[in-house]
C-alpha positions as CSV (number, residue, x, y, z in Angstrom):
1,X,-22.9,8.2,-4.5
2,X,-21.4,11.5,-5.0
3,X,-22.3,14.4,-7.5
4,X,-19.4,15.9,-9.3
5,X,-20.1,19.1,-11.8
6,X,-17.9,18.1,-14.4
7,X,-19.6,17.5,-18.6
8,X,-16.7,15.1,-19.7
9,X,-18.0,11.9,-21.8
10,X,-16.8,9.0,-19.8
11,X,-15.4,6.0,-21.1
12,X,-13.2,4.2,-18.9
13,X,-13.5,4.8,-14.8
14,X,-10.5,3.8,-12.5
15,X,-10.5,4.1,-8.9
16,X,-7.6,5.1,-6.8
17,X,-8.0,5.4,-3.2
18,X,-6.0,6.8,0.1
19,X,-5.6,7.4,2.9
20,X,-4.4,3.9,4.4
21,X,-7.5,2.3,6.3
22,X,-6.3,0.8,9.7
23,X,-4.1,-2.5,9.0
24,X,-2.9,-5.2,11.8
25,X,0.4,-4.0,12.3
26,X,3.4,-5.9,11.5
27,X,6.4,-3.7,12.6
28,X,9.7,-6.2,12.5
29,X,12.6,-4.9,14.1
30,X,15.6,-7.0,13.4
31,X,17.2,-10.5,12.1
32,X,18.3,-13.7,13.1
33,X,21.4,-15.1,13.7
34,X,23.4,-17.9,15.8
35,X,20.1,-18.8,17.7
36,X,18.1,-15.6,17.6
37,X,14.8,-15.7,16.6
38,X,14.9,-14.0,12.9
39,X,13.3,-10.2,13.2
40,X,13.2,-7.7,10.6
41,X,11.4,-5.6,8.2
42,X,11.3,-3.8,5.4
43,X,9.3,-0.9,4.1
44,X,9.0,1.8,1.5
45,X,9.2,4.9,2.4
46,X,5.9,6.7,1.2
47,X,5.7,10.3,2.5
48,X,9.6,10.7,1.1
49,X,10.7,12.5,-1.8
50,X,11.2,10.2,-4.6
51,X,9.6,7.0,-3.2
52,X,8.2,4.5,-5.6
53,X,4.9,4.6,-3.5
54,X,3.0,8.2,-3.1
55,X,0.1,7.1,-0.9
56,X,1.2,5.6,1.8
57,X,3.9,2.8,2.8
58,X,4.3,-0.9,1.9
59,X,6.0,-3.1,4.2
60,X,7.6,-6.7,4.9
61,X,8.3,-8.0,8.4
62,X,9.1,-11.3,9.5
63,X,9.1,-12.2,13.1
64,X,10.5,-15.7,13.6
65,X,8.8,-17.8,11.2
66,X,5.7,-15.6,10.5
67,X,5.5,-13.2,7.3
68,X,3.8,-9.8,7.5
69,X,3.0,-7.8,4.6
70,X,1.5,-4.5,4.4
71,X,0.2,-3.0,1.7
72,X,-0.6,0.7,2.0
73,X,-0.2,1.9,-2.0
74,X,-0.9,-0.5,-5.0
75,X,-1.5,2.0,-7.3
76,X,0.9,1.1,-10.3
77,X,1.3,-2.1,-9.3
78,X,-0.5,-4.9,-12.1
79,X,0.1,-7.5,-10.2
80,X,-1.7,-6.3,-6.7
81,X,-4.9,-3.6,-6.1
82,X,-6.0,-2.6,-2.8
83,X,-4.5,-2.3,0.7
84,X,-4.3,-5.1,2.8
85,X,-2.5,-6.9,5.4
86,X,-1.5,-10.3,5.2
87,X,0.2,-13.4,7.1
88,X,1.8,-16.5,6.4
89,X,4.2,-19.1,7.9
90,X,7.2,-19.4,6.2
91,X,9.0,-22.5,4.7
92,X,10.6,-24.1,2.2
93,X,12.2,-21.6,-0.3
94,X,10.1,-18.5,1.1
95,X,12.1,-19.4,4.7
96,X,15.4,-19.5,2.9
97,X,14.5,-16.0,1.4
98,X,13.5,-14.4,4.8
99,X,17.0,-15.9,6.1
100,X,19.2,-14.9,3.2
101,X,17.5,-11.1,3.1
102,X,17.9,-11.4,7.3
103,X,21.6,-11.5,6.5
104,X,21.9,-9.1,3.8
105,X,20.4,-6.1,6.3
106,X,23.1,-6.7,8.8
107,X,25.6,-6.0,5.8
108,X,28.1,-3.4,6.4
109,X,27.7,0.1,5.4
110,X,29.0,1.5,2.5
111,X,29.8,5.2,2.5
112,X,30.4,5.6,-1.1
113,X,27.2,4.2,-1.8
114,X,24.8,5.5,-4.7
115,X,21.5,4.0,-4.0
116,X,18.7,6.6,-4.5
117,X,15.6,5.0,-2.9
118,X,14.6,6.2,0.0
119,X,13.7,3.2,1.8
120,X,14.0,2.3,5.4
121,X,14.8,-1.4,7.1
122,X,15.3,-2.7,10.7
123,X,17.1,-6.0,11.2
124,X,18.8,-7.3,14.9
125,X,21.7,-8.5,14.2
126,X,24.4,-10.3,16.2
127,X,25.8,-7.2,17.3
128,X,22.4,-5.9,17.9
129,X,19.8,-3.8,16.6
130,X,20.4,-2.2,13.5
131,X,18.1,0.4,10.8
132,X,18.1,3.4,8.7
133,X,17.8,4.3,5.3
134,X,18.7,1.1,2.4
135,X,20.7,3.4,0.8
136,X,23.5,3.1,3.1
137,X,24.3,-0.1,1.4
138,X,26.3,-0.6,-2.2
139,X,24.3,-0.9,-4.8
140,X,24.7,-4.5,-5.0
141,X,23.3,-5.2,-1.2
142,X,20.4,-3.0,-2.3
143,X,19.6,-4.7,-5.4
144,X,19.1,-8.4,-3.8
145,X,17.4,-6.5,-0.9
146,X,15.6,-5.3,-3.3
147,X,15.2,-8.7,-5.3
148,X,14.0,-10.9,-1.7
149,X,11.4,-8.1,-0.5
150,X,10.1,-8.7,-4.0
151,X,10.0,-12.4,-3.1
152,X,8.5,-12.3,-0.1
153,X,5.5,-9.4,-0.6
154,X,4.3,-11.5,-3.6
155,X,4.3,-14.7,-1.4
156,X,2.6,-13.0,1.3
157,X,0.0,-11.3,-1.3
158,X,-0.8,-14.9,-2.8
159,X,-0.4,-17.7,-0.4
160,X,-1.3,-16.2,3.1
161,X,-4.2,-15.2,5.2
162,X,-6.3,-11.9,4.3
163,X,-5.9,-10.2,8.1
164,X,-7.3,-6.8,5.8
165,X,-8.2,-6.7,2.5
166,X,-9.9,-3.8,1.3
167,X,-10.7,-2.0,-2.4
168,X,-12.5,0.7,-3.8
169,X,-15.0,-0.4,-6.6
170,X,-16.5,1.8,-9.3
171,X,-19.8,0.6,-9.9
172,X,-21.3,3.2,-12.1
173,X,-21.1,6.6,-13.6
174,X,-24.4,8.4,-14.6
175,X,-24.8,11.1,-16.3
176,X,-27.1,13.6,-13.5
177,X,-28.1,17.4,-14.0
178,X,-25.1,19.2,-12.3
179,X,-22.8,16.5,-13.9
180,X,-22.2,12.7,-13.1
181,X,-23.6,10.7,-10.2
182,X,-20.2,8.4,-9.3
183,X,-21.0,5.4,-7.6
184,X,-18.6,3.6,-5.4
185,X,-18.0,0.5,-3.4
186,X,-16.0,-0.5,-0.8
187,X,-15.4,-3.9,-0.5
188,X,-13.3,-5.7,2.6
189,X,-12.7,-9.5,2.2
190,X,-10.4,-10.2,4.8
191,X,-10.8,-11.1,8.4
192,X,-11.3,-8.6,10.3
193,X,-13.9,-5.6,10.1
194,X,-13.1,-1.8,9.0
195,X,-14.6,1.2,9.9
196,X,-13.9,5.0,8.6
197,X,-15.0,8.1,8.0
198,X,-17.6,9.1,4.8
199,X,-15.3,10.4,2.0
200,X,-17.3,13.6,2.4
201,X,-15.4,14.2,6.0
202,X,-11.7,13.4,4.2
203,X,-9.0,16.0,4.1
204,X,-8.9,17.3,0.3
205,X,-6.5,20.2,0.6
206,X,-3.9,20.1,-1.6
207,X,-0.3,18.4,0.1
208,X,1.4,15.3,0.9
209,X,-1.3,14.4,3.7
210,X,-4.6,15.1,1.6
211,X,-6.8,12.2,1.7
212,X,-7.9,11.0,-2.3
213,X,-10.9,9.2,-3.8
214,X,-10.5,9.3,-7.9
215,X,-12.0,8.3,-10.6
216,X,-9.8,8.5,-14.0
217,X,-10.6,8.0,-17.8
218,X,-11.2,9.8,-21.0
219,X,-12.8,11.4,-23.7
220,X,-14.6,8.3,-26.2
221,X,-12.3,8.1,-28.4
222,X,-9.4,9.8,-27.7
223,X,-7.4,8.4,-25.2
224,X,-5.0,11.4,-25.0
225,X,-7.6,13.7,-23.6
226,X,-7.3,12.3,-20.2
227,X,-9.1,14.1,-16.6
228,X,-9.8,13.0,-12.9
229,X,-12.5,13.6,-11.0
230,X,-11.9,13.9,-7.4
231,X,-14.4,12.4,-4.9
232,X,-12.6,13.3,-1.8
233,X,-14.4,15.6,0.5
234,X,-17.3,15.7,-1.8
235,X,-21.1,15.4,0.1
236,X,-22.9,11.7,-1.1
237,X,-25.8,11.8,-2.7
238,X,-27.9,10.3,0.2
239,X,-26.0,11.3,2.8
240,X,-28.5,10.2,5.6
241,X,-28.4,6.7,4.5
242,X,-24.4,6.5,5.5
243,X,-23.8,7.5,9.1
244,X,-20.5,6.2,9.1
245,X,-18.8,3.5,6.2
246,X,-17.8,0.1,7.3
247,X,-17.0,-2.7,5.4
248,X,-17.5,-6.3,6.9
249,X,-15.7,-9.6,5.9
């Protein structure tokens, strides 16, 4: 629990959390073709200036037949909350997806090309390793790129195995006499165990590489009278009872 000074009436509490706990990694580098064993990934580039993610990176890697997706920043996103890593086999149509986007990143380059996002994919190809920026292809390359990594991060998400999955739960917000009392939970329901450091030791200076723990709402009733309290770097309440966070399967 952590005690913030702050004499706003509370009516809805939303967590967002960063930085990105430690994930299994799942770098790809490259495709398949004529043989090769398909290698390649994908991922957003967070810490870049107008990236759709602002916490951290997302990515999607297959090596051979095996999925990997990465998620380092769901905030935004309805239809996935947490950060996780996550495996599955492909087949079927999810196979003929990896193999259709393996071939669209080995693409020519287009030098007239208007994409704007800024983010970043390594594919071998028969000529050999290729990467860089996605912008580098037309428009239309980067919109079924696009369209595929879509795809294949949902299927990974849904149908394959939790390596890391980890959220931040707001359990409670009481009122307390320098403010609220903000409870929080952090849950892991994947495979493997997570340790980290106590919020209270997180970087909370202001710039791309401070570390966040929020709570959002409102004002009861008015929901344009919005405000944030940040958690990040703040001491917990019984500090002696948390000697280091962890969060078990």
């Amino acid at each position: 629990m952590t005690m913030i000074s702050n004499l706003w009436r509370i009516a809805l509490g939303i967590l967002a959390i960063s930085p990105v706990v430690l994930m299994e990694c799942a770098n790809g580098e490259a495709m398949n073709l004529k043989g090769q064993a398909m290698q390649f990934s994908y991922t957003t580039n967070g810490g870049a200036d107008g990236s759709v993610n602002s916490y951290g990176n997302n990515e999607v890697s297959v090596s051979g037949d095996v999925l990997s997706v990465q998620i380092g920043d769901s905030a935004g996103n309805k239809n996935v909350h947490g950060i996780g890593a996550y495996k599955l086999k492909l087949q079927g149509e999810n196979l003929e997806s990896a193999r259709k986007l393996a071939a669209l990143l080995c693409s020519p380059k287009d030098p007239k090309s208007d994409v704007p996002i800024s983010d970043l994919y390594n594919a071998k190809c028969s000529d050999g390793m290729r990467g860089g920026p996605v912008r580098e292809f037309s428009r239309p390359v980067a919109i079924k790129v696009a369209d595929l990594v879509n795809s294949l991060r949902n299927a990974g998400i849904h149908d394959g195995r939790k390596a890391v999955k980890f959220d931040a739960l707001l359990v409670s917000i009481d009122r307390a006499k320098a403010g609220f009392l903000v409870s929080v939970r952090f849950d892991n329901t994947g495979d493997y165990p997570i340790k980290f450091k106590t919020p209270d030791k997180w970087d909370a200076g202001i710039g791309r590489n401070m570390d966040i723990l929020g709570v959002n709402g409102y004002r009861i009733g008015s929901h344009d009278s919005k405000f944030g309290l940040g958690l990040a770097g703040k001491s917990p309440e019984f500090s002696s009872d948390l000697p280091a966070c962890s969060a078990g399967p």
